[in-house]
LONU-778732 format. One record per residue: residue number from 0; x, y, z of N, C-alpha, C, O in turn. Coordinates in steps of 0.001 Angstrom, whole numbers. Layout:
<nodes>
<NUM, <X, Y, Z>, <X, Y, Z>, <X, Y, Z>, <X, Y, Z>>;
...
</nodes>
This chain:
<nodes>
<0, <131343, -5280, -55528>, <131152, -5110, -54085>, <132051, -3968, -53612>, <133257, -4213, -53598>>;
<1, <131679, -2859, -53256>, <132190, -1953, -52522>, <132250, -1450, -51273>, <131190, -1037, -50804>>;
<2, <133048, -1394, -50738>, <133038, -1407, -49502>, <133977, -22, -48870>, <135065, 446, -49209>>;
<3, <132700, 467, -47493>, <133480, 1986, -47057>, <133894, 1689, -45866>, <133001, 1371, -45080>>;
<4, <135140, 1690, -45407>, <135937, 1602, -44319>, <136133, 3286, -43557>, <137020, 4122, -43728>>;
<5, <134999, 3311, -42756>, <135261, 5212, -42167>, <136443, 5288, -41262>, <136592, 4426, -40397>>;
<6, <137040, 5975, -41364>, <138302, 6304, -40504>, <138599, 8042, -40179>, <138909, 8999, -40888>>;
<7, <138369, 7882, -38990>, <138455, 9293, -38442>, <139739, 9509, -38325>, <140579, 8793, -38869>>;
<8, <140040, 10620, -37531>, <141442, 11153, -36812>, <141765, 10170, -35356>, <140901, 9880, -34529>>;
<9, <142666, 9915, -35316>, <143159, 9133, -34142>, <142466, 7918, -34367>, <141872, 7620, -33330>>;
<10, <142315, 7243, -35095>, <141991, 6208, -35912>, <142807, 4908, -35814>, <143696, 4694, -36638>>;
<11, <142552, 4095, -34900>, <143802, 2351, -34528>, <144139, 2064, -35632>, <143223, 1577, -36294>>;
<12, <145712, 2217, -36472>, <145894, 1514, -38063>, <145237, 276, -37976>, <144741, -20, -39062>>;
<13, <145016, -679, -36972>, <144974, -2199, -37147>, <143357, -2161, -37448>, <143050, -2910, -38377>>;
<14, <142528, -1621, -37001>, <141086, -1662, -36907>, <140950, -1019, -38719>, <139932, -1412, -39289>>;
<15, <141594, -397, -39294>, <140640, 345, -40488>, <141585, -736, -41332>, <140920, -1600, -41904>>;
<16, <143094, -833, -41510>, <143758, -1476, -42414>, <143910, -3133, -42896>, <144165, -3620, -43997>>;
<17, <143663, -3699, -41698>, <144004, -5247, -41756>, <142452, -5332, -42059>, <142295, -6222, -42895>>;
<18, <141402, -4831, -41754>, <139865, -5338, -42449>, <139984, -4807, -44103>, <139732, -5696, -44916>>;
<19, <140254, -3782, -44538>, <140312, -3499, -45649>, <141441, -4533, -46840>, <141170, -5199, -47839>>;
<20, <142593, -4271, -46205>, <143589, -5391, -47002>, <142922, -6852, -47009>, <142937, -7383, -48120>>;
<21, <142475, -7426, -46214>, <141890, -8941, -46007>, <140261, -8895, -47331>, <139821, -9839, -47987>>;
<22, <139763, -7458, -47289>, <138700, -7850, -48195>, <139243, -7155, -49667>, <138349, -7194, -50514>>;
<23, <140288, -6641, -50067>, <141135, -5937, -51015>, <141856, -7773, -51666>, <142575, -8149, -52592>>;
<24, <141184, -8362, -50623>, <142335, -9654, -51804>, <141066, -10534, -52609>, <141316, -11428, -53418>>;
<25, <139495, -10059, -52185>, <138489, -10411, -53542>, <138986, -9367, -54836>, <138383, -9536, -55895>>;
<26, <139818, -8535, -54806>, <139352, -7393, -56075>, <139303, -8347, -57206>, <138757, -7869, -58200>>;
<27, <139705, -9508, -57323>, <140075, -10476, -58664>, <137936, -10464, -58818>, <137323, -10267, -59868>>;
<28, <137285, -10743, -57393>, <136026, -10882, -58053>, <134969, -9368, -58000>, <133752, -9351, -57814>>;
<29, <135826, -8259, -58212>, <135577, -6598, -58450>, <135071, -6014, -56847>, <134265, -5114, -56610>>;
<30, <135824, -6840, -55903>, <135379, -5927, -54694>, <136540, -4705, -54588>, <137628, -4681, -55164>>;
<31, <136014, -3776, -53742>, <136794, -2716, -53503>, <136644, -2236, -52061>, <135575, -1678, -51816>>;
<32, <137561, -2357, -51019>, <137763, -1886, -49842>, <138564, -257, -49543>, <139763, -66, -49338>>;
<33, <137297, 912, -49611>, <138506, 2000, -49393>, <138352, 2851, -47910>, <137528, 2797, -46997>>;
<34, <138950, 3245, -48031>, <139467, 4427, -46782>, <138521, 5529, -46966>, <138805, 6325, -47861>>;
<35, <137024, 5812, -46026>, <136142, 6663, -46264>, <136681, 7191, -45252>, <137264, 6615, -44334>>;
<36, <136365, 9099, -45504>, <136607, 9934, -44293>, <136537, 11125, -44118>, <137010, 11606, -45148>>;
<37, <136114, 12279, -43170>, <135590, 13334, -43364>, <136045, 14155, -43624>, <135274, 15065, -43930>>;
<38, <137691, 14501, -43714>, <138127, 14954, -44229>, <139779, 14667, -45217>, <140478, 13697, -44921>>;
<39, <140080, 15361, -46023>, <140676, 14711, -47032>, <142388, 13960, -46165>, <142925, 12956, -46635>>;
<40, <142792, 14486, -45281>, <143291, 13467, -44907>, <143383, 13171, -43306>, <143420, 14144, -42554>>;
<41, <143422, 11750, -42725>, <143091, 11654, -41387>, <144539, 11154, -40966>, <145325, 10431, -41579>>;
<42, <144653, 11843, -39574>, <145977, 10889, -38911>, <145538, 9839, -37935>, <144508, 9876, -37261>>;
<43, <146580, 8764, -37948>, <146292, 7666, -36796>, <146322, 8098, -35057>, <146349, 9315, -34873>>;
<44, <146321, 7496, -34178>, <146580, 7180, -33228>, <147977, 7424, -32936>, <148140, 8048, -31887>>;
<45, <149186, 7066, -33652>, <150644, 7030, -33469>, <150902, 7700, -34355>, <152083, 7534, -34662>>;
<46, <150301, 8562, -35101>, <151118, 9555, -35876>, <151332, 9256, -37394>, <152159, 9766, -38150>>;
<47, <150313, 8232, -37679>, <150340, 8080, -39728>, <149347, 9013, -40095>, <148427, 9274, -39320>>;
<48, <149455, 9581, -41295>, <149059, 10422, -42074>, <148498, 9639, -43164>, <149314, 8994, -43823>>;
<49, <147100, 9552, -43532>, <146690, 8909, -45035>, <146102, 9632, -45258>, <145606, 10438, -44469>>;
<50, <145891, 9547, -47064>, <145068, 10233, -47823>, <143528, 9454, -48114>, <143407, 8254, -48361>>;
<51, <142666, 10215, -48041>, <141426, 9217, -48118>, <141266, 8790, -49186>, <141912, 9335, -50081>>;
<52, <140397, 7704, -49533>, <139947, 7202, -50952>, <138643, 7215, -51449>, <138151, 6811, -52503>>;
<53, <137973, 8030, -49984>, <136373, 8455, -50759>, <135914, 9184, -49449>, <136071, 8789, -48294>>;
<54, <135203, 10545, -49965>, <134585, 10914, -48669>, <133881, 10007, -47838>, <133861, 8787, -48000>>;
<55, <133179, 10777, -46748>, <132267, 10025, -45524>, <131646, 9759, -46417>, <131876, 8578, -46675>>;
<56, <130628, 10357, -47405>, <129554, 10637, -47817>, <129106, 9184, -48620>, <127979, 8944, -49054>>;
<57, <130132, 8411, -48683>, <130549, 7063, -50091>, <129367, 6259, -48920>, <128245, 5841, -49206>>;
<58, <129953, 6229, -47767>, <128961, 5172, -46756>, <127907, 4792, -47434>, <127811, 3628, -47824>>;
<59, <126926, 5749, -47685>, <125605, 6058, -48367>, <125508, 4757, -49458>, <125075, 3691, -49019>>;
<60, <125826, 4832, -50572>, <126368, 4236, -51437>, <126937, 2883, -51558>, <126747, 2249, -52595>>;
<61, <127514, 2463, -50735>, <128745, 1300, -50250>, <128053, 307, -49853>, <127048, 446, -49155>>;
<62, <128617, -1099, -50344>, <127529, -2526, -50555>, <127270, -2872, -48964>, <126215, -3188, -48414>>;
<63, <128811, -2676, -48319>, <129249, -3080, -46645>, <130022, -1595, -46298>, <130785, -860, -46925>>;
<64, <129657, -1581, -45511>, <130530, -534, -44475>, <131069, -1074, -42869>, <130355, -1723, -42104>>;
<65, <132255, -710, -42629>, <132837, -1065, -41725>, <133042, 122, -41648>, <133308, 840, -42612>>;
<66, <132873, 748, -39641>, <133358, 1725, -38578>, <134268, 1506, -38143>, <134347, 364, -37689>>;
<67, <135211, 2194, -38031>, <136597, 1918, -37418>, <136681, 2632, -36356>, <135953, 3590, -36096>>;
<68, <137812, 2093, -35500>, <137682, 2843, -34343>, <138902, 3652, -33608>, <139892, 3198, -34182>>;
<69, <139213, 4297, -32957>, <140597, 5269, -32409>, <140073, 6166, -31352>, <138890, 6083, -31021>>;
<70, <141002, 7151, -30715>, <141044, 7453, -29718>, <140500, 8661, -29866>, <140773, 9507, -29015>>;
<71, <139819, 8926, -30717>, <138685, 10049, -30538>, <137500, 9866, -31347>, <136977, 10621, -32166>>;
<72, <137138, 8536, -30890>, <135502, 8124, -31269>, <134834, 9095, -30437>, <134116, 9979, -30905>>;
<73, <135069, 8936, -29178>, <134138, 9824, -28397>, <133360, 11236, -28804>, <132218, 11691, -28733>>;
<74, <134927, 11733, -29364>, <134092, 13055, -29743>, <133348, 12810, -31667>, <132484, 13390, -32325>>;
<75, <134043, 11954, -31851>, <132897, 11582, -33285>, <130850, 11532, -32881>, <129817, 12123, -33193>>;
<76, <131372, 10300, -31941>, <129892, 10448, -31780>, <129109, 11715, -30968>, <127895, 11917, -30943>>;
<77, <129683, 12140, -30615>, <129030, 13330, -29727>, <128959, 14824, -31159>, <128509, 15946, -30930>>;
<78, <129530, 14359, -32518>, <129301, 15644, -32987>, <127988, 15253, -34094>, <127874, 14469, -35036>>;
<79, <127196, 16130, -33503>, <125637, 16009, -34413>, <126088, 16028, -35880>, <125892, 14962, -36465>>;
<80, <126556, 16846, -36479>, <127106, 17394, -37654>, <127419, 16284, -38357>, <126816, 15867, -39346>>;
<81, <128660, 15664, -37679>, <129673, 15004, -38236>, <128560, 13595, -38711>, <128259, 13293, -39866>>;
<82, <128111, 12913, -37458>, <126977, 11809, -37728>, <126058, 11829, -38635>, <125567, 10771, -39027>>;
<83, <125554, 13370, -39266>, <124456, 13411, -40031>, <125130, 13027, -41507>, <124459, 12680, -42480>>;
<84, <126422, 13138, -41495>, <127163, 12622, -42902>, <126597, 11098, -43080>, <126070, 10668, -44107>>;
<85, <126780, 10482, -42056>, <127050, 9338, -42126>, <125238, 8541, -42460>, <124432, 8569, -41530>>;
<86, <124881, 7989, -43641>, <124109, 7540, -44170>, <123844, 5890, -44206>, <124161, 5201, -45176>>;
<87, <123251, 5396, -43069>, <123411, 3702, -43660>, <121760, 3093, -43859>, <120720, 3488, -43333>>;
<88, <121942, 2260, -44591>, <120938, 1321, -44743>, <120753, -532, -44453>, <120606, -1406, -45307>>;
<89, <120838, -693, -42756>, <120731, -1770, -43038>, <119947, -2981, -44163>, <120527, -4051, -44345>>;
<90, <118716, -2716, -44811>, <118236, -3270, -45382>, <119024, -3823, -46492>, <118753, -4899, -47025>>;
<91, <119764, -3251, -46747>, <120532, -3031, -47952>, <121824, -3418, -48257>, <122290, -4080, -49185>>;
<92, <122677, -2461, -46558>, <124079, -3092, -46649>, <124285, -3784, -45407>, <123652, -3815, -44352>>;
<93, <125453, -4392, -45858>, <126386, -5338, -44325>, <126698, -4082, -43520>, <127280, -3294, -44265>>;
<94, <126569, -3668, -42506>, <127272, -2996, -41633>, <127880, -3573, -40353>, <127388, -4433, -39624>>;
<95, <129104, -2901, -40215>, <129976, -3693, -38829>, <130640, -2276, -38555>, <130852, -1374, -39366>>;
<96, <130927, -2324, -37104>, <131867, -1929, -36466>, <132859, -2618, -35738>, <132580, -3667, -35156>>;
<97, <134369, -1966, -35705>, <135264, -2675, -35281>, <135299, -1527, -33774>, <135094, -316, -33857>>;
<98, <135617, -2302, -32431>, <135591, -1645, -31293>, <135168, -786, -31312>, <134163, -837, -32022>>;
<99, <135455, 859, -30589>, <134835, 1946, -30430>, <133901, 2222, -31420>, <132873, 2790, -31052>>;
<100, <134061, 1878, -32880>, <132846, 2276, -33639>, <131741, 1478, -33065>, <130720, 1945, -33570>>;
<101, <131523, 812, -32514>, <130326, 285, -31772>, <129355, 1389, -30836>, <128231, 1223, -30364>>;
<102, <130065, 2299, -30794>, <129703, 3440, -30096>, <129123, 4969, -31078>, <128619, 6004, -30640>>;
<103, <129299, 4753, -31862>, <128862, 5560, -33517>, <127875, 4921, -33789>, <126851, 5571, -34002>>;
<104, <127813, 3386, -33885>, <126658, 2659, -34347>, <125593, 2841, -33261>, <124380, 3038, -33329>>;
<105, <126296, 2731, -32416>, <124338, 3431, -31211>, <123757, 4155, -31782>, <122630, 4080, -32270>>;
<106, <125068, 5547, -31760>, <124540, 6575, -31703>, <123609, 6907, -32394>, <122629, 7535, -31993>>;
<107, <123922, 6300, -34176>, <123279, 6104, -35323>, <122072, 5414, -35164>, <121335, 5558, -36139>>;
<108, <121581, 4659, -34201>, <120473, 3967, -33692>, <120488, 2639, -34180>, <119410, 2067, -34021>>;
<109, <121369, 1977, -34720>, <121442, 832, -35441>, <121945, -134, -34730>, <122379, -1150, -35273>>;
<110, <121961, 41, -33427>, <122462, -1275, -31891>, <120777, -1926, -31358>, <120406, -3096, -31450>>;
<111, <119831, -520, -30698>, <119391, -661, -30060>, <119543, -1147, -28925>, <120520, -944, -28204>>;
<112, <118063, -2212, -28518>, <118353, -3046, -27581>, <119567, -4560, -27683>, <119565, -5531, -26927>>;
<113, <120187, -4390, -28467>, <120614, -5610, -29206>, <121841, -5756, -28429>, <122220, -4594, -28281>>;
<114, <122825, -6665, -27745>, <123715, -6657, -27393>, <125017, -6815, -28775>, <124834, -7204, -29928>>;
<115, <126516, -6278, -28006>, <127378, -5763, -29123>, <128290, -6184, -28508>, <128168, -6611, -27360>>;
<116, <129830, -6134, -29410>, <130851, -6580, -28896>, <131418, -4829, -29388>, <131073, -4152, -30356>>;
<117, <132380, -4524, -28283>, <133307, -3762, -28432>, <135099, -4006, -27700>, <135557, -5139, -27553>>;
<118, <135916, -2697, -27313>, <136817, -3159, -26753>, <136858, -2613, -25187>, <136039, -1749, -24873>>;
<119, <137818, -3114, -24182>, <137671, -3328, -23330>, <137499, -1065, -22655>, <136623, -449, -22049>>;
<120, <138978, -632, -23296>, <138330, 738, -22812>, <137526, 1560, -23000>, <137537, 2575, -22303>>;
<121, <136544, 1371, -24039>, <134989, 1805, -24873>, <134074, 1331, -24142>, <133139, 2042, -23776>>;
<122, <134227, -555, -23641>, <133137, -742, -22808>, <132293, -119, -21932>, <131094, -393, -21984>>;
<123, <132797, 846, -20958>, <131630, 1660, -20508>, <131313, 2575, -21463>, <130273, 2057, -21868>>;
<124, <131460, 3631, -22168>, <130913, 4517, -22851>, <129613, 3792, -23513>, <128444, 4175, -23460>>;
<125, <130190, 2538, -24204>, <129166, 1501, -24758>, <127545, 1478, -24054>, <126403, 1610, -24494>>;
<126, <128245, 1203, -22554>, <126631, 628, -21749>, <126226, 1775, -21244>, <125215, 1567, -20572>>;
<127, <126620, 3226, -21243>, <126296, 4250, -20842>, <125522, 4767, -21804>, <124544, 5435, -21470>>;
<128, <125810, 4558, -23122>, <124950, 4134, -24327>, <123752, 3928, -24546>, <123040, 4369, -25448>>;
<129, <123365, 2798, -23159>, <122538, 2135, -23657>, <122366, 805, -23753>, <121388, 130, -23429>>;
<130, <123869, 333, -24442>, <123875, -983, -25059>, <124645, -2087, -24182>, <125623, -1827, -23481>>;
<131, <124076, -3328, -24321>, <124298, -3989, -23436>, <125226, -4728, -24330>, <124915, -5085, -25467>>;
<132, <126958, -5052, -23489>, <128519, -5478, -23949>, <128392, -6546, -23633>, <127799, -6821, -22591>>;
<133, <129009, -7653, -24590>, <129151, -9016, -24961>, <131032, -9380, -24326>, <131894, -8669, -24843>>;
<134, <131395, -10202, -23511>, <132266, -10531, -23640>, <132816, -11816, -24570>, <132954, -12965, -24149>>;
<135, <133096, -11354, -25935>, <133245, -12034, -27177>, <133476, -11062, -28344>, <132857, -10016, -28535>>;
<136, <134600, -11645, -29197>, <135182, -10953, -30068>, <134157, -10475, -31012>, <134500, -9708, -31912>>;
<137, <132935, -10852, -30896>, <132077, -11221, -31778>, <130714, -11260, -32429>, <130288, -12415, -32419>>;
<138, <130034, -10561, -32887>, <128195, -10951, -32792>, <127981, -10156, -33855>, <128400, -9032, -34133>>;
<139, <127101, -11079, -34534>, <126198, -10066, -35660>, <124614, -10592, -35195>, <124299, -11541, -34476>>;
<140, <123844, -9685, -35833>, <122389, -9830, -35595>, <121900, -9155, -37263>, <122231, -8014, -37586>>;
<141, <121169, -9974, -38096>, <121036, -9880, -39209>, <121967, -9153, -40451>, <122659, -9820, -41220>>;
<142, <121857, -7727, -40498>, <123122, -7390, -41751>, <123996, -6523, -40470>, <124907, -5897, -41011>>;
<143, <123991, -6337, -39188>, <124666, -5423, -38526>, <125390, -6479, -37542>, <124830, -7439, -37012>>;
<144, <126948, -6058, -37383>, <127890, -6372, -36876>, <128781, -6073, -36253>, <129599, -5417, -36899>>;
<145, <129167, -6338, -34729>, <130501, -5474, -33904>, <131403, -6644, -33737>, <131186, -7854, -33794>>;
<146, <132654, -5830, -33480>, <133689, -7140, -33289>, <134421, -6383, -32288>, <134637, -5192, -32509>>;
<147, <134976, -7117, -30834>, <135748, -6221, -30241>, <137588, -6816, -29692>, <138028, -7825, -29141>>;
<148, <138134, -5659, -30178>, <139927, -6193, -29858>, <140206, -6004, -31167>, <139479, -6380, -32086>>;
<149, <141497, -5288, -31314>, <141827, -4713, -32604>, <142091, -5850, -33449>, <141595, -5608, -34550>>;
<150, <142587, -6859, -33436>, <142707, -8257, -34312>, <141490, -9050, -34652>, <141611, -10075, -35324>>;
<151, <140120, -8572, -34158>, <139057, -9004, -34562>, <138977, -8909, -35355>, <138591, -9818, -36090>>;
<152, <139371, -7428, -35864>, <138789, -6917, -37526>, <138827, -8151, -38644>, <138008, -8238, -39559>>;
<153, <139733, -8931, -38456>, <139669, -9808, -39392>, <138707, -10795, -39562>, <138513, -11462, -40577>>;
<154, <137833, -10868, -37988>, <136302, -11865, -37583>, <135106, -10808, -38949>, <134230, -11260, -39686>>;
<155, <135723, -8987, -38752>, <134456, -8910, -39644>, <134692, -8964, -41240>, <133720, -8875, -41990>>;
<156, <135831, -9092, -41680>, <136379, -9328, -42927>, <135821, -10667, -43047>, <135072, -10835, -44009>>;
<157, <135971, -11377, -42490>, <135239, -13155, -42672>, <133819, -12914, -42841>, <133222, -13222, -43872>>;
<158, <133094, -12183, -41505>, <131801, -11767, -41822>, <131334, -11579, -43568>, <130695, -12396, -44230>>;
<159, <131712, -10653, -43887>, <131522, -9810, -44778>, <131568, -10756, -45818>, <130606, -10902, -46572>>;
<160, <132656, -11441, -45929>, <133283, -12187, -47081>, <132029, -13537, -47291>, <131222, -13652, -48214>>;
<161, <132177, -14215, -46390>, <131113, -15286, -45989>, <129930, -14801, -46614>, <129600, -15355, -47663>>;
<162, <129098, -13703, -46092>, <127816, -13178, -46083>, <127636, -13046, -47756>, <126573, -13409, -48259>>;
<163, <128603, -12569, -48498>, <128643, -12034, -50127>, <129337, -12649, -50880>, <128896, -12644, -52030>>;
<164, <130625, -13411, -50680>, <130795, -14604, -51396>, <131149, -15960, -51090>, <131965, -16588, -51764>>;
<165, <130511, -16460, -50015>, <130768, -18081, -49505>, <132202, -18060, -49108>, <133152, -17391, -49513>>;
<166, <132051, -19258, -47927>, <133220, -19795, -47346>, <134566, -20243, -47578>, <135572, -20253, -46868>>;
<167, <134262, -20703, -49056>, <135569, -20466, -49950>, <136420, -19270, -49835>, <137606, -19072, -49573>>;
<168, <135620, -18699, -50062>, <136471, -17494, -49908>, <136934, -16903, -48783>, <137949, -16207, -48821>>;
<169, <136256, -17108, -47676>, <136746, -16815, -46480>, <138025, -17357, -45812>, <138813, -16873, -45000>>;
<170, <137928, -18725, -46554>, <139267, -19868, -46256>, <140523, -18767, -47138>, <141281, -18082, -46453>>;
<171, <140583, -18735, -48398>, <141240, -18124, -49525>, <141674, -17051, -49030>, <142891, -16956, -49195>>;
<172, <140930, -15649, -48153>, <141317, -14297, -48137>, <142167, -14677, -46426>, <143377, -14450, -46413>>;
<173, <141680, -15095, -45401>, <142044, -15758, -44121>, <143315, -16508, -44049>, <144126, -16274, -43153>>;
<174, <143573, -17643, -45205>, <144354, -18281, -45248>, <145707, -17747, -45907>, <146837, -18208, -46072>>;
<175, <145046, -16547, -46204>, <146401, -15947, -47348>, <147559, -14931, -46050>, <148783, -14966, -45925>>;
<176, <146475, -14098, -45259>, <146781, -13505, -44296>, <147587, -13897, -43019>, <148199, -13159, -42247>>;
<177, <147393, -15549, -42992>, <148275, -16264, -41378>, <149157, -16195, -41563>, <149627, -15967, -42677>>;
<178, <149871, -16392, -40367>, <151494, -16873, -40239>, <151645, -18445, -40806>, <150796, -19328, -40685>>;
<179, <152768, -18543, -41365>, <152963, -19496, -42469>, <152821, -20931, -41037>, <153212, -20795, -39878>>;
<180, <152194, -22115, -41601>, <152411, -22938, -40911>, <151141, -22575, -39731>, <151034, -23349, -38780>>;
<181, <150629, -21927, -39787>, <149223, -21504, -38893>, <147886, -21566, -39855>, <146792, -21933, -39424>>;
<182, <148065, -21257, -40886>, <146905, -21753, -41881>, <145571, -21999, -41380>, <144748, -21140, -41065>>;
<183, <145446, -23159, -41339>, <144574, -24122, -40780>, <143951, -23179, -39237>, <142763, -22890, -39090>>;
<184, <144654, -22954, -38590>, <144105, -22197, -37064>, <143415, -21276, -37513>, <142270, -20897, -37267>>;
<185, <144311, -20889, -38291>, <143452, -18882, -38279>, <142177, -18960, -39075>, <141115, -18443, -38728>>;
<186, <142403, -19736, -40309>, <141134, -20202, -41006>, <140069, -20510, -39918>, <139174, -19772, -39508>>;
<187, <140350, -21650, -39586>, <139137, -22268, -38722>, <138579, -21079, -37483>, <137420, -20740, -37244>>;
<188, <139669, -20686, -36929>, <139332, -19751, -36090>, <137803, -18334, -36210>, <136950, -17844, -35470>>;
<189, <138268, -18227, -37622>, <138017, -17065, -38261>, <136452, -17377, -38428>, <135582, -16566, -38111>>;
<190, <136125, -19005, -39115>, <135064, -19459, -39566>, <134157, -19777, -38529>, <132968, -19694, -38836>>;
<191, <134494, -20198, -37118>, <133823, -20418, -36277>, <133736, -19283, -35241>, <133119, -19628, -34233>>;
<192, <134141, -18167, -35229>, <133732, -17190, -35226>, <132593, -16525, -35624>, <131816, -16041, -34801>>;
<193, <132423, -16458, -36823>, <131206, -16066, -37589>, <130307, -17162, -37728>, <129170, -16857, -37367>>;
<194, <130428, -18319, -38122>, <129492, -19198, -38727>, <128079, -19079, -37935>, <126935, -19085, -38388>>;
<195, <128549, -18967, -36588>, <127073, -18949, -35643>, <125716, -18052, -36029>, <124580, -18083, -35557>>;
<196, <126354, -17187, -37158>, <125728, -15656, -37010>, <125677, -15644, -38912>, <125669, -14602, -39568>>;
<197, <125650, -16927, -39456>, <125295, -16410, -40690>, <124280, -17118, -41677>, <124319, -18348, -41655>>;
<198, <123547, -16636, -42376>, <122221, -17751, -43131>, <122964, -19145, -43291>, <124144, -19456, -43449>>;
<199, <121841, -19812, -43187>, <121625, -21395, -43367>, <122065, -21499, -44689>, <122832, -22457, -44592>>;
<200, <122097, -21092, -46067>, <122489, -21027, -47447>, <123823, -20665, -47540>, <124382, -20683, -48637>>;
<201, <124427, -20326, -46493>, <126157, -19564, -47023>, <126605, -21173, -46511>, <127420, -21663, -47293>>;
<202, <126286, -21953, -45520>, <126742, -23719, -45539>, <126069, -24262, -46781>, <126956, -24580, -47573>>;
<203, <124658, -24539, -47363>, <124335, -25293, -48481>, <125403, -24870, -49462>, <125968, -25742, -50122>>;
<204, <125691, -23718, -49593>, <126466, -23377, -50798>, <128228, -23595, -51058>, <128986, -23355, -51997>>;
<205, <128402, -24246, -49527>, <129812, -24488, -49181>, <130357, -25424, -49676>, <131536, -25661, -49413>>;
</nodes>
């Protein structure tokens, strides 16, 4: 299972890193969460510097992709160029965006009429969009997914996890991540979050 985490320039660390580390703790069952991006290295929001771990171009390719989001989505989606990199196939893969990437995923045409969760200062750009904003951390509609508030990311790491290897594992990667003695909350939290929004077979198989 491979998975492309896009991360632009001005990029929220919490939105690209805490979804990637949370699905980086299947690698025991060969998943791989990396840092996709358009160019070879992107800075954050506050001034981190990373090196990427696979161009944009990996999207294409990649089992799940997660959009990340920062303070110059805006001009992401507004550059024709830059979007035509970006290759998805719902049929095929999980796709999610975390906040502002909800606003890439329009653009990409993969919202539609469908309502989305993003974050609170994206929300208008969102419905100016087009797309009609969910107040909820939360919503998927078949393999496509938004989550909004930078600590969601971990609602689409559950997504993801749930959707490709059962609830076990969602408990396992969730439960590893809480504050000690919170366990149990964040788990459950995490699971009833998503559960609303995922096949009838990811419970038979629980």
């Amino acid at each position: 299972m491979r998975i492309a985490v896009l991360t632009f320039d001005g990029f929220n660390e919490l939105d690209s890193f805490v979804a990637a580390a949370i699905l980086n703790r299947l690698k025991g069952r060969g998943w791989k969460a990396e840092i996709a991006a358009p160019t070879p290295t992107v800075t954050s929001m506050n001034g981190v510097t990373v090196q990427r771990q696979q161009p944009l171009e990996f999207a294409a390719e990649a089992d799940a992709v997660i959009i990340g989001s920062g303070v110059k989505t805006r001009e992401v989606a507004a550059d024709a160029d830059l979007l035509a990199r970006i290759r998805l196939d719902p049929s095929r893969q999980l796709i999610a965006a975390q906040c502002s990437g909800a606003l890439v995923l329009a653009k990409l045409g993969l919202v539609g009429d469908l309502p989305a969760c993003t974050d609170l200062v994206t929300k208008p750009w969102v419905i100016e969009a087009g797309v009609q904003v969910l107040d909820a951390p939360f919503v998927a509609h078949g393999n496509v997914a938004t989550a909004g508030g930078c600590l969601a990311s971990q609602y689409l790491a559950a997504w993801i996890i749930a959707r490709r290897a059962g609830l076990a594992e969602v408990e396992a990667a969730i439960g590893y991540v809480a504050p000690v003695g919170e366990t149990e909350t964040y788990v459950a939290r995490a699971i009833a979050a998503v559960s609303p929004f995922l096949p009838a077979k990811t419970f038979e198989a629980a």
